[in-house]
N, C-alpha and C positions, 0 to 999 in steps of 0.2 A: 504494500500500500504506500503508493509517493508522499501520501499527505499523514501518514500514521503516525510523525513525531509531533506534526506541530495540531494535529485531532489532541494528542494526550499531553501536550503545555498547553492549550487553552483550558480545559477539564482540570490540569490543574490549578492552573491561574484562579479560574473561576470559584474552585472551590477554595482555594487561599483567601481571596479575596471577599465574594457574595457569599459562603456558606450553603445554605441549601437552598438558596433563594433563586438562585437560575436556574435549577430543577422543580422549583414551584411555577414559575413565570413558562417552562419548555409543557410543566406537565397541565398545566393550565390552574391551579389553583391558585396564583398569586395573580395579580394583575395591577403594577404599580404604575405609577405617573412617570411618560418618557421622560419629559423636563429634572423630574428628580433623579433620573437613574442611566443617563444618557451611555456611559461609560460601562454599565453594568449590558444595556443594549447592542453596545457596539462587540461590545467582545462576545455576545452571543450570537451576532453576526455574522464574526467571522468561524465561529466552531462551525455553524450551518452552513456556510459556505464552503471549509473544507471536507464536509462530510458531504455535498453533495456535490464536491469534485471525485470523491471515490465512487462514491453511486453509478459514475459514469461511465467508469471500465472496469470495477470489482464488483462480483458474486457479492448478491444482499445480504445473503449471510454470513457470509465475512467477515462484511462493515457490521453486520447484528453482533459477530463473535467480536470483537476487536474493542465496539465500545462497550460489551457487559467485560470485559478484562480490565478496562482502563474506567472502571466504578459505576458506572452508568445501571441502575434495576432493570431489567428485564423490561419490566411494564413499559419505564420511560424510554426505553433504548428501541422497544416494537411502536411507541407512539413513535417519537422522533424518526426514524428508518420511513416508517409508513409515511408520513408527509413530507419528508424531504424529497424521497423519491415521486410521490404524487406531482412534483414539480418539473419532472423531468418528463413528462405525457409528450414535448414537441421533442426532446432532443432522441427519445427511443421510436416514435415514429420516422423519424428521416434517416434511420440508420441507415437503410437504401441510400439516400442521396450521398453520406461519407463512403460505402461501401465505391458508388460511380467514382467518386471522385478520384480515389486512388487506383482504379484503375483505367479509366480515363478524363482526367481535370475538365478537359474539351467538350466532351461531351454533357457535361452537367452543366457546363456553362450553357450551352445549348438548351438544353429540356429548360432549366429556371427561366431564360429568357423566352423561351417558345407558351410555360407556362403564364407568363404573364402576356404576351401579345395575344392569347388564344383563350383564356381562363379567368385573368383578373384584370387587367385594365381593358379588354374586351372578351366576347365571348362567342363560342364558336361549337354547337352543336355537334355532337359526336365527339368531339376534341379529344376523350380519353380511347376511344378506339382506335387516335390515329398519331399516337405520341412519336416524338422523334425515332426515342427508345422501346423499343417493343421487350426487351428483358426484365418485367413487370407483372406485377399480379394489380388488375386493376382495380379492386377492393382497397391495397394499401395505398395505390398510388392516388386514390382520392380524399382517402385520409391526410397523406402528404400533402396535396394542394391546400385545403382544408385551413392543416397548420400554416402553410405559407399565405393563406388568406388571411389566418387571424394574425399570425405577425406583422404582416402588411397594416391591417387595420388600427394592430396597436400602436406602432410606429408614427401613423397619418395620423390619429388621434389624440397622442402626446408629444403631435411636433418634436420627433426627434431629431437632431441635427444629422448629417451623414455620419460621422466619427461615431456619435453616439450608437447611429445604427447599426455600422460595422461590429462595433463592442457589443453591442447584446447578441447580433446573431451569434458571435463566434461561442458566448456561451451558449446561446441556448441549441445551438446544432450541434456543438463541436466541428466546423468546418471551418479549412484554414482559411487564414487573413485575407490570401490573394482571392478567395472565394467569395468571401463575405462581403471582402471591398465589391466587386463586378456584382454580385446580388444587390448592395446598397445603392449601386450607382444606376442598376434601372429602378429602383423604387424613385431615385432622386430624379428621373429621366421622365416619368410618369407622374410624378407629385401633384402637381394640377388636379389632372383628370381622377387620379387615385381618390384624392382630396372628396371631388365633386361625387365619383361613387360611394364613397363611405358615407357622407350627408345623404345620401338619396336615399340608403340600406337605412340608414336611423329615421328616416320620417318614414319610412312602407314600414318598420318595426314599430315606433310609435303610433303610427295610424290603426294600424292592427291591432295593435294594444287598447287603443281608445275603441276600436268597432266593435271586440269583447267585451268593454267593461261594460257598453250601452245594453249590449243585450241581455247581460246579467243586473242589468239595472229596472228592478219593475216599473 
């Protein structure tokens, strides 16, 4: 495990420092004020963000064995595990897309760009019957679009800067930089129009919303 020393000095930190008290606040019993505890926050932070850099490419139970070794209960150690990994839903669906990549960069450059000319900044009927890549099962590969529609969405939503966007894809895909950067660059290529579809999707969601609530309204 690459991140096993600095998982078991944060666990220790924590416990030198907070006591039991970031095992109340992980296992939900505690629920303090950020403002008063900002420091106690941050370093709980970063233990969750090392532990769901292992989740990435080590066996769950591993990371389950590793931190009931390094003090962690059972209970807290299966709550923790279960929802860190809950977070990894996009980067274990595209495992495909890293699998391309490495064996051909080019070609993934391809499909993500053909996905968006064909799927998210326009749309094209049949489109998954007629993918660049035919080495696909097209159940997952709609799931993948899926993901790259709601990242797309998140992104256009909270006005992320390019940089910015580059940095989240790489975590949340695990695909390298040179990847990330050409994926961010046609979102930024697209922005406008992305823009205008994502307002369009939240007023046909909000309207929908308001035409159920009328009819549940006696």
């Amino acid at each position: 495990m690459k991140n096993a020393e600095l998982i078991a000095s944060q666990i220790q930190l924590l416990n030198k420092s907070f006591a039991e008290q970031w095992k109340e606040i992980l296992s939900g019993t505690s629920f303090p004020a950020y403002q008063e505890n900002k420091e106690l926050f941050f370093q709980l932070k970063l233990l969750i963000q090392a532990i769901r850099q292992e989740l990435k490419t080590e066996p769950v139970e591993d990371v389950r064995r590793f931190l009931r070794t390094a003090g962690i209960s059972d209970k807290l150690t299966d709550k923790l595990v279960k929802e860190i990994y809950d977070t990894l839903r996009i980067y274990t669906t595209v495992s495909y897309l890293r699998d391309l990549e490495k064996e051909n960069e080019k070609a993934l450059k391809l499909l993500l760009l053909s996905i968006y000319q064909n799927y998210i900044v326009r749309f094209e009927r049949g489109y998954l019957q007629n993918l660049p890549n035919q080495n696909y099962d097209t159940e997952l590969m709609s799931d993948i679009i899926d993901e790259i529609q709601s990242l797309t969405d998140f992104y256009v939503s909270r006005r992320f800067t390019l940089q910015e966007t580059i940095r989240d894809l790489a975590d949340e895909t695990g695909l390298s930089l040179e990847t990330c950067t050409y994926w961010a660059g046609i979102i930024e290529q697209n922005l406008t129009e992305l823009k205008m579809n994502y307002i369009m999707s939240e007023l046909t969601r909000i309207n929908r919303k308001l035409s159920e609530t009328s009819k549940d309204t006696p």
